[in-house]
LOTIKOL-297168 format. One record per residue (C-alpha): residue in one letter; z negated, x negated, y negated; residue number from 1; chain. Coordinates in nm, 4 decimals, always signed. Example, Ala and Ser with C-alpha at 12.3 -4.5 7.8 and 13.67 -1.06 7.14 Angstrom:
// residues 2
[atom A; [-0.7800; -1.2300; +0.4500]; 1; A]
[atom S; [-0.7140; -1.3670; +0.1060]; 2; A]
END
This chain:
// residues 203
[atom X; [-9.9671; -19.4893; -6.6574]; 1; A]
[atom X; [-10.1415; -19.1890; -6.6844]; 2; A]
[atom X; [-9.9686; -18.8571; -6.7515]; 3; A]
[atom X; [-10.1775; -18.8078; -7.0608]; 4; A]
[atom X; [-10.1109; -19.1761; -7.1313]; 5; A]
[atom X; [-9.7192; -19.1376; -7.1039]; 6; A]
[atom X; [-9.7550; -18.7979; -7.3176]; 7; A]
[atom X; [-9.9324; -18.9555; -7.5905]; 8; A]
[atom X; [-9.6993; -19.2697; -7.6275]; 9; A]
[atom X; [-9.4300; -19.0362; -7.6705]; 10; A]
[atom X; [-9.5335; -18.8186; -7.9361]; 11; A]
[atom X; [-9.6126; -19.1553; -8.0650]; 12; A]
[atom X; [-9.2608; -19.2585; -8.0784]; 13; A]
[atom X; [-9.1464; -18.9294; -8.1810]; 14; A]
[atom X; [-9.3106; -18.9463; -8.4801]; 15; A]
[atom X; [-9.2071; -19.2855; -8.5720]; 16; A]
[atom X; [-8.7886; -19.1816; -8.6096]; 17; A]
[atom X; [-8.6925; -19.1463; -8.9171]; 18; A]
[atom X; [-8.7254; -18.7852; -9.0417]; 19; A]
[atom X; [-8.4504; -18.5775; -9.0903]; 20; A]
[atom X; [-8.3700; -18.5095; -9.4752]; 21; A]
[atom X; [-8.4688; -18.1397; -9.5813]; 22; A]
[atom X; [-8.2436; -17.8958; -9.6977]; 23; A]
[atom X; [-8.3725; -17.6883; -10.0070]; 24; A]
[atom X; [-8.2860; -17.3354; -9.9720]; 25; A]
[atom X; [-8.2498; -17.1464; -10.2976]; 26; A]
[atom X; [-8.3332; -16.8380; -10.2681]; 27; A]
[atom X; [-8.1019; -16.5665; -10.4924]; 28; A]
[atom X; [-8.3313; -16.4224; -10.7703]; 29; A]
[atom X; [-8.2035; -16.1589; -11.0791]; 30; A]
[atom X; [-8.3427; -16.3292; -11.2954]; 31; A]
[atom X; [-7.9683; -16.4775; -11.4413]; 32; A]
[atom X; [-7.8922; -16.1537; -11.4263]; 33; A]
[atom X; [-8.2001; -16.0122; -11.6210]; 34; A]
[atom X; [-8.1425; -16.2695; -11.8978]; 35; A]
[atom X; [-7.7956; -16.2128; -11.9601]; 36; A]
[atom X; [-7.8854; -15.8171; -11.9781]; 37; A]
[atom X; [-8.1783; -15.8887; -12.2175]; 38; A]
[atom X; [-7.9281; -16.1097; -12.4144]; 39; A]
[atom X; [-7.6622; -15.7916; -12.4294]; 40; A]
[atom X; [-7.9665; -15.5958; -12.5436]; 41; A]
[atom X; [-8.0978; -15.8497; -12.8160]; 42; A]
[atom X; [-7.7037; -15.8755; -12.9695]; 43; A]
[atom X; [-7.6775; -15.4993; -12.9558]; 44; A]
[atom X; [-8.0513; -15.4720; -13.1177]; 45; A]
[atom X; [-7.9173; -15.7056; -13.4195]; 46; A]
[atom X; [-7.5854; -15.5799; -13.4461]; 47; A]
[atom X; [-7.7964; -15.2227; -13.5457]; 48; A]
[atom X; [-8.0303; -15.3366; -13.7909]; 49; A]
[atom X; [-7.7463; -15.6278; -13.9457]; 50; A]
[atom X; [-7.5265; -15.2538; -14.0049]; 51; A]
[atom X; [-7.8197; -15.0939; -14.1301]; 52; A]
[atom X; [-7.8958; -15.3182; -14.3832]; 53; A]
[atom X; [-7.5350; -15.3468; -14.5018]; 54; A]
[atom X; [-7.5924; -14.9436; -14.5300]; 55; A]
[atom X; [-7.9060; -14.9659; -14.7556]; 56; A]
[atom X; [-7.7618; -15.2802; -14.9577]; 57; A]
[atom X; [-7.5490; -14.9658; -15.0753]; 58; A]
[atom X; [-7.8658; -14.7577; -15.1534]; 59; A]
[atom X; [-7.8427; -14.5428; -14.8788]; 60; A]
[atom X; [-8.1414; -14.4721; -14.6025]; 61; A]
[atom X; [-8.0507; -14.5841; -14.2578]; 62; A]
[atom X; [-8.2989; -14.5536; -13.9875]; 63; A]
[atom X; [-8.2405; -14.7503; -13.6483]; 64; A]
[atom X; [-8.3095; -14.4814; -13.3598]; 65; A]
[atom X; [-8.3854; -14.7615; -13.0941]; 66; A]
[atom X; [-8.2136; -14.5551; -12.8449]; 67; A]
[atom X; [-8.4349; -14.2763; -12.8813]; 68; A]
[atom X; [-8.1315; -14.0297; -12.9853]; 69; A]
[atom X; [-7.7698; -13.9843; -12.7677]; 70; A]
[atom X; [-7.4792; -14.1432; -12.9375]; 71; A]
[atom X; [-7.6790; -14.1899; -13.2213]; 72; A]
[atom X; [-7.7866; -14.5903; -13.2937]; 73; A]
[atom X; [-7.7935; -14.5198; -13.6920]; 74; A]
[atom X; [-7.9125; -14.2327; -13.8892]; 75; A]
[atom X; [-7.8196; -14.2429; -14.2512]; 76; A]
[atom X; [-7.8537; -14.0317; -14.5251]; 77; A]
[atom X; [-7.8191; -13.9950; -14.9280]; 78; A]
[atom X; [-8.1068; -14.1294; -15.1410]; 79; A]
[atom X; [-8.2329; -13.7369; -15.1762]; 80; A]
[atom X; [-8.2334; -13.7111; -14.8214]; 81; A]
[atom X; [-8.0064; -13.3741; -14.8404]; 82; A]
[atom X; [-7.6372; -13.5142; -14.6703]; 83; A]
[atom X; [-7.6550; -13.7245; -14.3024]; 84; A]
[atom X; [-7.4432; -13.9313; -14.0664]; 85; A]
[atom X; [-7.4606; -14.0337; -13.7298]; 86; A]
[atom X; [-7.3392; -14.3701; -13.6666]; 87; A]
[atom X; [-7.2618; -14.5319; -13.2884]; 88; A]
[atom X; [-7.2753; -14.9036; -13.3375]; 89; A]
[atom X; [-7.0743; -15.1397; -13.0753]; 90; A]
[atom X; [-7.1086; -15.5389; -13.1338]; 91; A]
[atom X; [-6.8615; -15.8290; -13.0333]; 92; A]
[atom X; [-6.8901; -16.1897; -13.1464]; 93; A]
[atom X; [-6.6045; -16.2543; -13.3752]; 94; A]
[atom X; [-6.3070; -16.4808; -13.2202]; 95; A]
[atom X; [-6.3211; -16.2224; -12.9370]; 96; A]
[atom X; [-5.9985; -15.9872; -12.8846]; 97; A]
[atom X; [-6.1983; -15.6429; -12.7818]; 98; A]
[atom X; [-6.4708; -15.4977; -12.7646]; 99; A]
[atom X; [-6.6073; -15.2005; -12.5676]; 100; A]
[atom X; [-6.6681; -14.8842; -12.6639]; 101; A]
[atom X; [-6.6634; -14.6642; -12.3237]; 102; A]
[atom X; [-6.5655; -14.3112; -12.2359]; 103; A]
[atom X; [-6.6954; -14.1417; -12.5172]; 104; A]
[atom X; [-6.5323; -14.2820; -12.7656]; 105; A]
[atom X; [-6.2896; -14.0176; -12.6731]; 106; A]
[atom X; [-6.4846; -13.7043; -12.8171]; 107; A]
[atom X; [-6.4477; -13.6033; -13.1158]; 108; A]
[atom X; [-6.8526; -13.5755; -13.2499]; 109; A]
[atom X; [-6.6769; -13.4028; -13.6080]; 110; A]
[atom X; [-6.6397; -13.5259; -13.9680]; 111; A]
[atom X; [-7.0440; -13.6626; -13.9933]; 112; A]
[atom X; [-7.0019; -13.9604; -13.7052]; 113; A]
[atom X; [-6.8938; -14.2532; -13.7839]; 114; A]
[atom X; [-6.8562; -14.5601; -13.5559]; 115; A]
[atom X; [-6.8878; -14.8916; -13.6626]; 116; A]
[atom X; [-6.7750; -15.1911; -13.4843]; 117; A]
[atom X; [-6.9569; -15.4994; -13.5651]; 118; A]
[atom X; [-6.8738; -15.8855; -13.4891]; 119; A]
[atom X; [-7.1891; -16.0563; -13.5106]; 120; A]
[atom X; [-7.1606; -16.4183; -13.5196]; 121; A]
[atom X; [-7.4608; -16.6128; -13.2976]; 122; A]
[atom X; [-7.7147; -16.8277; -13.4502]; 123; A]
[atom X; [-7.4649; -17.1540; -13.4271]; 124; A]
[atom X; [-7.1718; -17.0078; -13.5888]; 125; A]
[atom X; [-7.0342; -17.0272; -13.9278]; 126; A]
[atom X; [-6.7985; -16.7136; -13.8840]; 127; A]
[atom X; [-6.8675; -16.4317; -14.1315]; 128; A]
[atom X; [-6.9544; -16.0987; -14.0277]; 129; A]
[atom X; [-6.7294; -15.8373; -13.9774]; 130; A]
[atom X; [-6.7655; -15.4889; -13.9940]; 131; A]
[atom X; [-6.4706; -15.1906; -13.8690]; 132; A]
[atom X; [-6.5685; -14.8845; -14.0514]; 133; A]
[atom X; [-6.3924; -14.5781; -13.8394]; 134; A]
[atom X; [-6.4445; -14.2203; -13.8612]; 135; A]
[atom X; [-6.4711; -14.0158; -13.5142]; 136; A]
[atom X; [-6.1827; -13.8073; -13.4943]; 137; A]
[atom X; [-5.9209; -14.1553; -13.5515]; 138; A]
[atom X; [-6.2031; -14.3106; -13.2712]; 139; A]
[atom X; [-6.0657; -14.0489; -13.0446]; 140; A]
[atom X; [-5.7080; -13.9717; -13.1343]; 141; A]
[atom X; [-5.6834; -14.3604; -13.0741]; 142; A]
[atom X; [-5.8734; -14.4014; -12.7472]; 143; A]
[atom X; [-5.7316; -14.0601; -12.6219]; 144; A]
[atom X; [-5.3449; -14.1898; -12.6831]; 145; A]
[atom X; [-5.3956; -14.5698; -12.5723]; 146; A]
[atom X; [-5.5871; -14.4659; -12.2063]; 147; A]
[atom X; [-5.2811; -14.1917; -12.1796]; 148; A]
[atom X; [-5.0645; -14.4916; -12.1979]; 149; A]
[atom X; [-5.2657; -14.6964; -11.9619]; 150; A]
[atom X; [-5.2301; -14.4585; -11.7193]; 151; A]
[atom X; [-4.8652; -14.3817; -11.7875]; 152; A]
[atom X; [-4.7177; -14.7594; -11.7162]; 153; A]
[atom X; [-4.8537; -14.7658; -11.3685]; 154; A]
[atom X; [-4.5908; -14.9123; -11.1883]; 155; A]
[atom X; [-4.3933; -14.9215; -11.4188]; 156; A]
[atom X; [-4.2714; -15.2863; -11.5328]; 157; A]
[atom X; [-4.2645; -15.3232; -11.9363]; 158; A]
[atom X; [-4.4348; -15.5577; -12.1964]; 159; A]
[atom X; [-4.7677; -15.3598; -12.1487]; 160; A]
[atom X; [-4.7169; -15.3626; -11.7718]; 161; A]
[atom X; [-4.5268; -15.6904; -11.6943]; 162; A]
[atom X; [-4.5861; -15.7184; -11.3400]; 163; A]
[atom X; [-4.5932; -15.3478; -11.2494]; 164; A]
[atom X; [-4.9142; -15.3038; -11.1175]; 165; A]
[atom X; [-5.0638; -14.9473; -11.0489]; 166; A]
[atom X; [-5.3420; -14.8354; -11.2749]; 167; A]
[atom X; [-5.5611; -14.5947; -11.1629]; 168; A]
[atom X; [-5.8368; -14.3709; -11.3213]; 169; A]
[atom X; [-6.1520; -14.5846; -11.4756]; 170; A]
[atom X; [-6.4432; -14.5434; -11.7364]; 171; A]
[atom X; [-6.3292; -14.8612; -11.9367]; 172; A]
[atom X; [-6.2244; -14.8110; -12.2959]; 173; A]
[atom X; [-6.1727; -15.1427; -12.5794]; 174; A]
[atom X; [-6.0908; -15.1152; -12.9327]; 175; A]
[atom X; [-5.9139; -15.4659; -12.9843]; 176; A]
[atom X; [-6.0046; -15.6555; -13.2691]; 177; A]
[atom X; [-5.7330; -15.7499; -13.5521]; 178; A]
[atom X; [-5.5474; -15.9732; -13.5308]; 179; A]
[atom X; [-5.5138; -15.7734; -13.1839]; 180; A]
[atom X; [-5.3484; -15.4217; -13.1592]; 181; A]
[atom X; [-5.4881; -15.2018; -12.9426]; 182; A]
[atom X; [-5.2802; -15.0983; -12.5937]; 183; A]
[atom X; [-5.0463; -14.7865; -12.7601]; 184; A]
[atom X; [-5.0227; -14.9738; -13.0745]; 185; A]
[atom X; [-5.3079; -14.8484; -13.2806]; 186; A]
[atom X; [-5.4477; -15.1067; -13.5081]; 187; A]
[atom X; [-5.7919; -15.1290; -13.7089]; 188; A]
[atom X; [-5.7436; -15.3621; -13.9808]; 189; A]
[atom X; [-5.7467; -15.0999; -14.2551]; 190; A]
[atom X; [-6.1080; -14.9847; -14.1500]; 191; A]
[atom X; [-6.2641; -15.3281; -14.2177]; 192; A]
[atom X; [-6.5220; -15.3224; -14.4789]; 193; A]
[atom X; [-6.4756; -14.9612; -14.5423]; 194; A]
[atom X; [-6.8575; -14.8900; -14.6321]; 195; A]
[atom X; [-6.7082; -14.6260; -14.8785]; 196; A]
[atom X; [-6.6075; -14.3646; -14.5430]; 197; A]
[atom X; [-6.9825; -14.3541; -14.5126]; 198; A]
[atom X; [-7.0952; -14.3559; -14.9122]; 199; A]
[atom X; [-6.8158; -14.0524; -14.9677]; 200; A]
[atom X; [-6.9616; -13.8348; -14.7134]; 201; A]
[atom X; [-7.3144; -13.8980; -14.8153]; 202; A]
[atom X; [-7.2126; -13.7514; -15.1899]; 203; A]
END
């Protein structure tokens, strides 16, 4: 047999085995992690315009800023247009324990800025909206006292610190939701519903 010959029947029989099964390879994409961003941002989106109706089912003017002015999701103001509020809105689906509000939620923006804390219940729930009404300065007293705290128990083994773990420095601030008290003890339940902070200082 020819050397060409005796080539050609083996590529022949090569290609007669049974072929090996092929692996897929999935290659990692963001896109999970582009969805579940645009998600945050369609909640957060709602939660603002579900608060700003709530504000102009009470006859006041509330105009969604779309992120167009810093720490400001809500302006509102009197009918006359004369007396304003700022108003920092942070959403959480109700049945959860916290919700975040970050670092900033430790200054104290004065008497006119308001934060409101809104559990937004998704398209298949039947819970009923809730709404924490709370001025700045108890924001910050609150966050100020309950991140002190945080800090404080590192290492140290109590009912806030059970297993004595060190906690260092971070940029992570909650506001737990009732029936949840927050870390030092602070709890919100009196601010729920509490439309009338706003209404008083537009007056």
């Amino acid at each position: 047999m020819s050397e060409a010959n005796a080539t050609a029947k083996a590529l022949s029989e090569r290609s007669s085995l049974p072929s090996r099964p092929t692996t897929k390879i999935k290659i990692p994409t963001q896109k999970g992690a582009m969805m579940a961003k645009n998600n945050s941002n369609a909640r957060a989106s709602s939660a603002q315009f579900f608060v700003a109706a709530e504000l102009c089912r009470r006859d006041l003017v509330a105009v969604v800023t779309m992120g167009n002015t810093p720490n400001t999701d809500i302006l509102c103001s009197n009918a006359k247009g004369s007396k304003f509020v700022h108003i920092q809105v942070k959403t959480y689906v109700p049945g959860n324990a916290k919700v975040p509000v970050g670092e900033k939620a430790e200054t104290n923006n004065g008497r006119k800025f308001i934060w409101v804390l809104a559990g937004i219940p998704t398209a298949n729930m039947v819970d009923e909206f809730e709404y924490y009404i709370i001025p700045s300065n108890v924001m910050s007293k609150n966050i100020q006292k309950d991140y002190l705290q945080y800090l404080d128990d590192s290492n140290k083994i109590n009912e806030r610190n059970p297993k004595g773990g060190i906690r260092s420095k971070n940029s992570f601030r909650t506001v737990h939701i009732p029936p949840e008290a927050c870390y030092a003890g602070w709890r919100i339940d009196k601010y729920k519903n509490r439309w009338d902070i706003i209404e008083k200082l537009l007056k």
